[in-house]
C-alpha positions in Angstrom: 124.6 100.8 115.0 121.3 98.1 114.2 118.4 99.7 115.0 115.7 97.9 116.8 112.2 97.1 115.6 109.5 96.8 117.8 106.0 95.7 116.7 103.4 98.9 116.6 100.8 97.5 118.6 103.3 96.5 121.5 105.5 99.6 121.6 102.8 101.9 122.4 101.4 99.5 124.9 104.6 101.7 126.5 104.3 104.5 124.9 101.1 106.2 124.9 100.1 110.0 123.8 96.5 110.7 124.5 94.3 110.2 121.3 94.6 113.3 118.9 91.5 115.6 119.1 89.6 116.5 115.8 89.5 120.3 115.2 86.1 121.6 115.2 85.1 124.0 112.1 83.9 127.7 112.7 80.5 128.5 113.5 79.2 131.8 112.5 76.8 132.9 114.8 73.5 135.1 114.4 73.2 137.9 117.0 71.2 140.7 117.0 74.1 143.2 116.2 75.2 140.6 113.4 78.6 140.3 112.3 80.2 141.6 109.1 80.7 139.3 106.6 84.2 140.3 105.5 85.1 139.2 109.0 83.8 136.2 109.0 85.7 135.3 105.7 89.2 136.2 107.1 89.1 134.9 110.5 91.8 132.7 110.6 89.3 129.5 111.7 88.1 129.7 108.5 91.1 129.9 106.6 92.2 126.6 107.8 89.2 125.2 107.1 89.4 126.2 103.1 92.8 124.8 102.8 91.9 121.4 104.6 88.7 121.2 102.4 91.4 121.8 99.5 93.6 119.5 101.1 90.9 116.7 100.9 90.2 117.7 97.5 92.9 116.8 96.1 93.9 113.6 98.2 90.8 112.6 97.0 91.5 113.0 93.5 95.1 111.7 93.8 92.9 108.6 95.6 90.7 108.3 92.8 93.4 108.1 90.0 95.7 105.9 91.9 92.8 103.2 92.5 92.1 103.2 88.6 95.6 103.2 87.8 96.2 100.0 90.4 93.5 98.1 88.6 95.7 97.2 85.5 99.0 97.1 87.0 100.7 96.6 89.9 102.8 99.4 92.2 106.6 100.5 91.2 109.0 100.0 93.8 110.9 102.5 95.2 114.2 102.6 95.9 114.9 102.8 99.5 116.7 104.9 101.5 119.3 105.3 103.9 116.8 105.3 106.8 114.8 102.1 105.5 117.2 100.4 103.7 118.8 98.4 106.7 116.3 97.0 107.8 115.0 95.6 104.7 114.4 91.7 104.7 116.0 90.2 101.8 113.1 90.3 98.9 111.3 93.2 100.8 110.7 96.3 98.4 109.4 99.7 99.6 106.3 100.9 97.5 105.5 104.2 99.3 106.5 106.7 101.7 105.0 109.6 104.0 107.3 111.8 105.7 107.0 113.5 109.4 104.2 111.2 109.9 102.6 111.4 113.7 101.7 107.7 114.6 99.4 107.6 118.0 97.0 104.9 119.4 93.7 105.0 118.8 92.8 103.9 122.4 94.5 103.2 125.3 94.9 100.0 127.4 93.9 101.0 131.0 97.0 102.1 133.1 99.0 103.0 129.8 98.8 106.9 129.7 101.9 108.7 129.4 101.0 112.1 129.2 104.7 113.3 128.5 103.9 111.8 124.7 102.3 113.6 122.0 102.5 111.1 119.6 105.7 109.6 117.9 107.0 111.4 114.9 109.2 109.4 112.1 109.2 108.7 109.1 106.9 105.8 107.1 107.6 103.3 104.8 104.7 100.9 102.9 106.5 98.1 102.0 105.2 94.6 100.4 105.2 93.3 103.9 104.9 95.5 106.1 104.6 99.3 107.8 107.6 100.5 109.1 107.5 104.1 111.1 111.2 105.2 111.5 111.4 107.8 114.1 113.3 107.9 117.7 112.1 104.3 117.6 111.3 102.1 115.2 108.2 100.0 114.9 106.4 97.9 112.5 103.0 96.5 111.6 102.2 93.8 109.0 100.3 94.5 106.3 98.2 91.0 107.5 97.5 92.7 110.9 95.0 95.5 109.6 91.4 94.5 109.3 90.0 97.7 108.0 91.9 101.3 107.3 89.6 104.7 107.4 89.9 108.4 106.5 89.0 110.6 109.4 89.7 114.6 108.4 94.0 114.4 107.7 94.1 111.0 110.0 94.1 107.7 108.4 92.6 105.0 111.1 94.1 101.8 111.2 92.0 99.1 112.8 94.0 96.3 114.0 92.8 92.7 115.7 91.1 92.8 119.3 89.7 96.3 118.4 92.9 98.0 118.7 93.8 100.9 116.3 96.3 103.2 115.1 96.1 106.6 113.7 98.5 108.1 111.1 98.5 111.6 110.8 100.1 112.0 107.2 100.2 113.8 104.4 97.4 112.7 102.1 95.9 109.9 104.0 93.4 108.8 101.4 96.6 108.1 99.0 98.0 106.2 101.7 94.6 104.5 102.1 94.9 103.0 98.6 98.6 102.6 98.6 97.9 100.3 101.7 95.4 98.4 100.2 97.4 97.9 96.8 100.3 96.7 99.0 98.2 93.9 101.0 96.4 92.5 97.8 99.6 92.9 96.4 101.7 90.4 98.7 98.2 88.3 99.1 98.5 87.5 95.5 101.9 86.6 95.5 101.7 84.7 99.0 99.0 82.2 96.5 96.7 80.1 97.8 99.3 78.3 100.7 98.4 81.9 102.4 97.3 80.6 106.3 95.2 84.2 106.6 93.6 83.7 103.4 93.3 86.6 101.0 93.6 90.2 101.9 90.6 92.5 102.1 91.0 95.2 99.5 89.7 98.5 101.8 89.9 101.0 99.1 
């Protein structure tokens, strides 16, 4: 059975999940009483916090040796999947992949709110052309579309044409960041100067 692919930015036009919310750090709080320390430390608030601030750590560090590393040479390709593999266009090579990735809008058209959808859940596949979440459905976003990509706590933003946007909730999003960015200077370069949109912006 084919599967149909949709375009990102036009699928959730009819599927919409409200916008995830960032999760606030613990406060600790002065009263007069006070608080015992060794409370503090294990509440479980806390806890989640040290292992997102590791988390970021060492996406960031990943980051950092992936963007020297992309300097001198160019991505390895993978080889694709079961899932991705038909519906590959002939030439089209996968470069990286995030699994159980949450893709949500960034902001809603008015009218569009489905509150029935917490997001859509799939698979993602970097390609040298494209973005391809393979979920329930699956949709698809040039690499050309994105004007600038950001890192927002475990959320990579992706801002799109017209001020829409896209938010990735994935496993080392600052990774992805670069990987995204190697991919669209990537298939700039080989697209040569006959390119209609003109080089791709390196966002790393």
């Amino acid at each position: 059975m084919r599967s149909v692919v949709l375009p990102i930015a036009r699928a959730l036009d009819a599927v919409y999940s409200s916008p995830m919310h960032e999760c606030t750090s613990a406060r600790r709080r002065a009263t007069d009483g006070g608080v015992a320390r060794q409370a503090l430390e294990s509440a479980p608030a806390l806890r989640d916090a040290d292992a997102i601030l590791a988390r970021a750590a060492d996406d960031e560090a990943a980051a950092l040796e992936a963007r020297e590393r992309y300097r001198d040479r160019e991505m390895e390709p993978l080889e694709p999947d079961a899932r991705i593999a038909e519906l590959l266009i002939p030439g089209e090579e996968v470069l990286a992949v995030r699994r159980a990735a949450l893709l949500d809008r960034r902001e809603p058209p008015l009218g569009a709110y489905y509150p029935g959808y917490r997001g859509l859940a799939g698979d993602l596949y970097v390609t040298s052309a494209r973005l391809v979440h393979v979920g329930r459905t699956v949709l698809e976003l040039d690499l050309d579309a994105i004007r600038e990509a950001a890192v927002s706590a475990e959320r990579l933003l992706l801002i799109l044409g017209g001020g829409a946007g896209i938010t990735l909730e994935v496993d080392r999003p600052r990774l992805l960041r670069v990987e995204i960015a190697v991919a669209r200077v990537r298939q700039a370069t080989r697209a040569g100067p006959s390119r209609n949109a003109g080089p791709a912006r390196d966002p790393r």
